[in-house]
C-alpha positions in Angstrom: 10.3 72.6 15.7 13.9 72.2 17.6 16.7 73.9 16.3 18.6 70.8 14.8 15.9 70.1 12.7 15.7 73.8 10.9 18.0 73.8 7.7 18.6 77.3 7.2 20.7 79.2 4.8 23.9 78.5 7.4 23.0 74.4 8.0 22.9 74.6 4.1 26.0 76.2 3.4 27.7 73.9 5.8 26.8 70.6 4.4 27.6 72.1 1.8 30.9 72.8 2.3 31.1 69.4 3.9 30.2 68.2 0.5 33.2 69.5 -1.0 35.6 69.0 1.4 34.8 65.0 0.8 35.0 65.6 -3.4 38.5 67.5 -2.9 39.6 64.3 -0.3 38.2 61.8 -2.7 40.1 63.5 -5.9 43.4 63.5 -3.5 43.4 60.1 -2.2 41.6 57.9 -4.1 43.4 57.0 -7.5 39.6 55.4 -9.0 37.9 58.4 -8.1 40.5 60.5 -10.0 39.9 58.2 -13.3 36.2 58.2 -13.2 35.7 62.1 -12.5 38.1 62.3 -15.8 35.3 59.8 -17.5 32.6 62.1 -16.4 34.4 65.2 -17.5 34.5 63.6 -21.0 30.9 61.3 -20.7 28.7 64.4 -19.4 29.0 67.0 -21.6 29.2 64.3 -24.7 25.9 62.8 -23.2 24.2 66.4 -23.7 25.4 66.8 -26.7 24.4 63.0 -28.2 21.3 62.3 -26.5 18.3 62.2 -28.3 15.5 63.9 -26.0 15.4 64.8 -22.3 14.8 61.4 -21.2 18.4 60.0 -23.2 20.2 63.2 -21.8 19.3 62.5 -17.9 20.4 58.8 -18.7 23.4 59.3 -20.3 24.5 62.1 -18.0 23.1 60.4 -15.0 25.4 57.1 -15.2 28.8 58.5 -14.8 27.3 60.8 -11.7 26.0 57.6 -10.0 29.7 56.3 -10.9 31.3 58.9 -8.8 28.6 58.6 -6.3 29.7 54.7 -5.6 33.1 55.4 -5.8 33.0 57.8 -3.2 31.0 55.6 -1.2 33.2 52.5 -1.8 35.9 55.1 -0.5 34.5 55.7 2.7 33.8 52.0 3.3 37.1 51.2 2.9 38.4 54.0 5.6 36.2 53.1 8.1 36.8 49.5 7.7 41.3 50.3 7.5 40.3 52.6 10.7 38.5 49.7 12.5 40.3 47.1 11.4 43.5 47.7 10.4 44.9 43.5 10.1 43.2 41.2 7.7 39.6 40.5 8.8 37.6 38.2 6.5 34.2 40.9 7.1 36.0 43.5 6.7 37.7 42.0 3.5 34.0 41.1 2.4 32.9 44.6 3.0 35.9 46.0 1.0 35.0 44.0 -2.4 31.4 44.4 -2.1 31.9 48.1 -2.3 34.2 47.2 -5.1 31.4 45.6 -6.6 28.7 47.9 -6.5 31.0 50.5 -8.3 31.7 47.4 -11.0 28.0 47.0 -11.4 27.5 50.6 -12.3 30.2 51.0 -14.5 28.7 47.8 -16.5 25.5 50.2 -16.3 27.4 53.3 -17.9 28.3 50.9 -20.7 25.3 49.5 -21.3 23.1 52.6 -21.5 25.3 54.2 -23.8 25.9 51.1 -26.0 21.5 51.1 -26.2 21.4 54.5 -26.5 23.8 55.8 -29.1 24.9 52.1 -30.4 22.0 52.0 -33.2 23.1 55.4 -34.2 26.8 54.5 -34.8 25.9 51.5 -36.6 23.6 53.7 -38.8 26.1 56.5 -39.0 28.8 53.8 -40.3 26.3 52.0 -42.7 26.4 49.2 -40.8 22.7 48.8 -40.1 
């Protein structure tokens, strides 16, 4: 086995350190990211404390998380495409709102798993249902 393939204790502590260094540049520069880490501040722990069952838990918790994930993501698309393009380019325009997208989708995600999830209980909790 070479040496660049082993991922030791040191290979580990450096990615993740890596890691954080792109969570603390995402909070800094990216206004979205700042929003939706607030979200998840707020939707995680409420998802542990609402969900009915492991399996309700991982979803409700999960959403946001994949939320973030996109956003940061979307972030880096957008740098690379502002570093290799920085005048209007119709690709790199494309590539730009496609990002945006995919972050849309899975914010329509967060609210449709939580409205399925914990909908039928508000109802029933108001004596609606």
């Amino acid at each position: 086995m070479a040496s660049e393939e082993f991922r030791g204790p040191r290979q580990i502590w450096r990615a993740f350190t890596w890691s954080m260094k792109g969570l603390r540049a995402g909070y800094r520069f990216e206004a979205s990211f700042r929003l939706e880490v607030w979200l998840a501040i707020v939707l995680v722990p409420l998802g542990l404390w609402l969900g009915a069952g492991a399996v309700q838990k991982i979803l409700l918790v999960t959403m946001p998380l994949l939320v973030l994930s996109a956003e940061l993501l979307n972030s880096a698309i957008e740098a690379v495409v502002d570093k290799v393009s920085p005048e209007f380019n119709e690709l790199a325009g494309r590539a730009k709102d496609m990002g945006s997208a995919a972050v849309f989708l899975l914010l329509l995600l967060v609210v449709l798993t939580w409205a399925l999830l914990l909908g039928p209980r508000l109802l029933l909790a108001l004596g609606l249902s």
